[in-house]
C-alpha positions as CSV (number, residue, x, y, z in Angstrom):
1,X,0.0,0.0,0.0
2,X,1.5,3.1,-0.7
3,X,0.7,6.4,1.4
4,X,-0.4,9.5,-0.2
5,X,2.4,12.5,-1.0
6,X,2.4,14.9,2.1
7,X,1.3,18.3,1.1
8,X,1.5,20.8,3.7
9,X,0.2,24.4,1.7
10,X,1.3,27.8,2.5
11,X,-1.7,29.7,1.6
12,X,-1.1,33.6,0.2
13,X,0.9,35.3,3.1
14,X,-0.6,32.7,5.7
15,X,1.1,29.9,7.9
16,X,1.9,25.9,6.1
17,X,-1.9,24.2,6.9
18,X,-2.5,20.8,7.2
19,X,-6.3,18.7,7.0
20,X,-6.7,15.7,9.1
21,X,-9.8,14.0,9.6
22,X,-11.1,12.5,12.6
23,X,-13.5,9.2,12.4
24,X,-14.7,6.5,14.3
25,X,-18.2,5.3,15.8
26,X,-21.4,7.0,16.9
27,X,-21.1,8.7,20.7
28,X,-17.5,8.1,20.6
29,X,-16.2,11.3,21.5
30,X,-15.5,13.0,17.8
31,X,-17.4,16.3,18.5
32,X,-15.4,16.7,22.3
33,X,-12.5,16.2,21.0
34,X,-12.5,18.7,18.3
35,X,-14.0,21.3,20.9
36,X,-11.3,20.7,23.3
37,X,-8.3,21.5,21.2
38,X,-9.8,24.5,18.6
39,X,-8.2,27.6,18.7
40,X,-11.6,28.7,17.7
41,X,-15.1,28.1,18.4
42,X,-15.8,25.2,16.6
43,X,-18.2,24.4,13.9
44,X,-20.1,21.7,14.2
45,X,-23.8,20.0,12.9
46,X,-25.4,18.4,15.9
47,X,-29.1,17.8,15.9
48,X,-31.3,15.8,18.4
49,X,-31.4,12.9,18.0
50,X,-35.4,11.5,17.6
51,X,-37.4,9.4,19.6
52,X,-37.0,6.5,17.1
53,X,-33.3,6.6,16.6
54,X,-32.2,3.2,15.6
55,X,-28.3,3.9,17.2
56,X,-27.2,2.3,20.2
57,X,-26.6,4.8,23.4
58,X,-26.5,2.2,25.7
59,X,-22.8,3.2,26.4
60,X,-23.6,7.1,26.5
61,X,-26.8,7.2,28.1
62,X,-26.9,11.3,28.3
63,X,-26.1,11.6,24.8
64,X,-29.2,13.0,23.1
65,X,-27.5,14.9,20.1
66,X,-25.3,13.8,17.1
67,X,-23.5,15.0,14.2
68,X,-25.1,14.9,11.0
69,X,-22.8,16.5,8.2
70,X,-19.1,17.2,10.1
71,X,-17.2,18.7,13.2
72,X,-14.7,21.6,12.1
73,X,-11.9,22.9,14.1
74,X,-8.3,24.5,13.8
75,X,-5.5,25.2,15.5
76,X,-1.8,26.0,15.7
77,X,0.3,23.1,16.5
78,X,4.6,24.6,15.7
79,X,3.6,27.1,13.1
80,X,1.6,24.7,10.9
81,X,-2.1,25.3,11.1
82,X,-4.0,22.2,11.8
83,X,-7.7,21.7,10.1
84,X,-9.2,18.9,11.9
85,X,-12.6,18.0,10.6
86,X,-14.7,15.4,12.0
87,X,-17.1,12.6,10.2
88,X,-20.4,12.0,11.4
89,X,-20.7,8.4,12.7
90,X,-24.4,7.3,11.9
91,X,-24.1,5.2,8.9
92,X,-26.6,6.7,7.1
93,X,-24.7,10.1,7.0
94,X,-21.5,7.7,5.6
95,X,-22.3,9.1,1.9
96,X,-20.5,12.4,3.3
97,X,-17.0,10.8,4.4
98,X,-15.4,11.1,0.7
99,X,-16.1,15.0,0.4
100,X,-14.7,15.0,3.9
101,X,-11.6,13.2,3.2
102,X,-10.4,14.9,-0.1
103,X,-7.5,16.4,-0.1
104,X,-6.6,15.1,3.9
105,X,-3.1,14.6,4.7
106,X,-3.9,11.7,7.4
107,X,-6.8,10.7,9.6
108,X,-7.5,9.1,13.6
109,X,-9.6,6.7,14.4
110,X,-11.4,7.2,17.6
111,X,-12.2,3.8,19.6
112,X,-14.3,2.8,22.6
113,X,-12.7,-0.4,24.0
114,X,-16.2,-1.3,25.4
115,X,-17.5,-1.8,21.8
116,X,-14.6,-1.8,19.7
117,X,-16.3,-4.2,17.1
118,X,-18.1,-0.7,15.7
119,X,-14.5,0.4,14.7
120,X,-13.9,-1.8,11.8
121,X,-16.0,0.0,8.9
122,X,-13.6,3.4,10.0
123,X,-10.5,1.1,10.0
124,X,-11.7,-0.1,6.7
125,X,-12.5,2.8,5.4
126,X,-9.2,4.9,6.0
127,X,-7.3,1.8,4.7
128,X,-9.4,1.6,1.6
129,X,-8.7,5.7,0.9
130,X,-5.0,4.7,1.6
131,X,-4.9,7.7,4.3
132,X,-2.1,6.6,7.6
133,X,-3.7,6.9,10.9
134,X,-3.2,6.4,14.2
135,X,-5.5,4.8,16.7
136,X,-6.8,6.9,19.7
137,X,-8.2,5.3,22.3
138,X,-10.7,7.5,24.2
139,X,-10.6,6.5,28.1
140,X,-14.5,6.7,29.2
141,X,-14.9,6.7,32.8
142,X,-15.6,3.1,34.0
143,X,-14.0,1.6,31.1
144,X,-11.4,-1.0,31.5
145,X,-7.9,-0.3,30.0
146,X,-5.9,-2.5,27.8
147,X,-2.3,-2.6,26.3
148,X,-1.6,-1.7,23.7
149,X,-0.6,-5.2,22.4
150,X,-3.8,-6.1,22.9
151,X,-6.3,-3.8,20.9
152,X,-3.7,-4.1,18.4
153,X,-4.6,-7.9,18.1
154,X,-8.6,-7.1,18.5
155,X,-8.0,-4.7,15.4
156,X,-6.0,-6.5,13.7
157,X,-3.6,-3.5,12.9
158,X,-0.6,-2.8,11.2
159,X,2.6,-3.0,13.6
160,X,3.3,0.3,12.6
161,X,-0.4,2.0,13.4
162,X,0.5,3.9,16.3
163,X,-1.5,3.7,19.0
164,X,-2.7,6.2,21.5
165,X,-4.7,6.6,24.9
166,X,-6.4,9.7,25.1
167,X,-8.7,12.0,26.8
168,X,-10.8,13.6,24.4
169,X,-11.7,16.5,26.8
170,X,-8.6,17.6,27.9
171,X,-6.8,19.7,25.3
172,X,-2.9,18.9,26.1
173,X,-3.9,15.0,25.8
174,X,-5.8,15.9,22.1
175,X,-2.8,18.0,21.1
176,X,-0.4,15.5,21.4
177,X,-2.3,13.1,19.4
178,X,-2.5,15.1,17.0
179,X,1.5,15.7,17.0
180,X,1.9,11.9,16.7
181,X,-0.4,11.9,13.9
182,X,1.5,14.4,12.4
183,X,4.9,12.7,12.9
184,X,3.4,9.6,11.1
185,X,2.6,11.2,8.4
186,X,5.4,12.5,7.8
187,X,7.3,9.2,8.4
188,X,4.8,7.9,5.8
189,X,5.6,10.0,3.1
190,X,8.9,10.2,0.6
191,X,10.8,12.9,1.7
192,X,10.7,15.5,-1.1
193,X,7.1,15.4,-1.2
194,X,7.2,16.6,2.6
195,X,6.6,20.1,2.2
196,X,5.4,22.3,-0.7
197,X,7.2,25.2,-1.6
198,X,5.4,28.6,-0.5
């Protein structure tokens, strides 16, 4: 499989930006992450959820919302500005991800370790578009924690998908994913492709 060329642009008399896009199931923490590490108020799409929704909550009981086109944040992460959008997770709002992930330089996949089974159609999905990842496990309260080792055999990932615990509330915990992310992109990539020229 080979990765797609890095392209960080330097828009007209701006900062180098990168686009990253952030997927994984229903309820798994996609919109909290992206407003805990936006330098700016995010954008995002949510909509209550009806009395008939089909989706299971058993896991996030209080969760009466979700996303129905995309999360949208930035911020500065070592003088490259970082777009971060997120993917809705209800399957029937899945006909969106390939507008979302055009022209994305890498993605994360967020995981629940109490259900990770609902991970595979993201993991499949970001393999398919031939985008590198890195797997972020959000730690719910109450949830048990695993090695690392060991969701790597439940997901049957690549030895080098890095893997990540995080908080999705807390900003210094979401910023340093994203750094990893970054740093596997890059490792990813051929080097001359690494940076476009301003």
């Amino acid at each position: 499989m080979t990765a797609p060329a890095l392209t960080v642009r330097r828009p007209a008399g701006g900062p180098p930006s990168l686009k990253i896009v952030l997927t994984g199931p229903f309820g798994v923490g996609k919109t909290t992450l992206v407003g805990a590490v936006s330098d700016i108020a995010p954008v995002t799409t949510e909509a209550r959820m009806s009395a008939g929704n089909a989706d299971d909550t058993s896991h996030t009981p209080a969760k009466t919302t979700t996303t129905v086109a995309m999360d949208f944040g930035r911020l500065d992460v070592d003088g490259v500005t970082v777009y971060v959008y997120g993917t809705p997770g209800q399957h029937r709002f899945w006909f969106m991800w390939d507008a979302i992930v055009r022209g994305a330089a890498g993605s994360v996949v967020l995981v629940d370790t109490r259900r990770l089974q609902d991970s595979f159609r993201h993991l499949d999905y970001v393999d398919n578009v031939r985008l590198p990842y890195v797997v972020a496990v959000n730690q719910f309260p109450g949830a048990r924690s695993y090695p690392a080792s060991a969701i790597r055999e439940a997901l049957a990932l690549a030895a080098n998908v890095p893997i990540v615990d995080i908080d999705a509330r807390d900003r210094d915990s979401v910023r340093r994913l994203l750094i990893a992310l970054i740093e596997h992109v890059i490792t990813q990539t051929t080097p001359r492709s690494a940076v476009a020229q301003p």
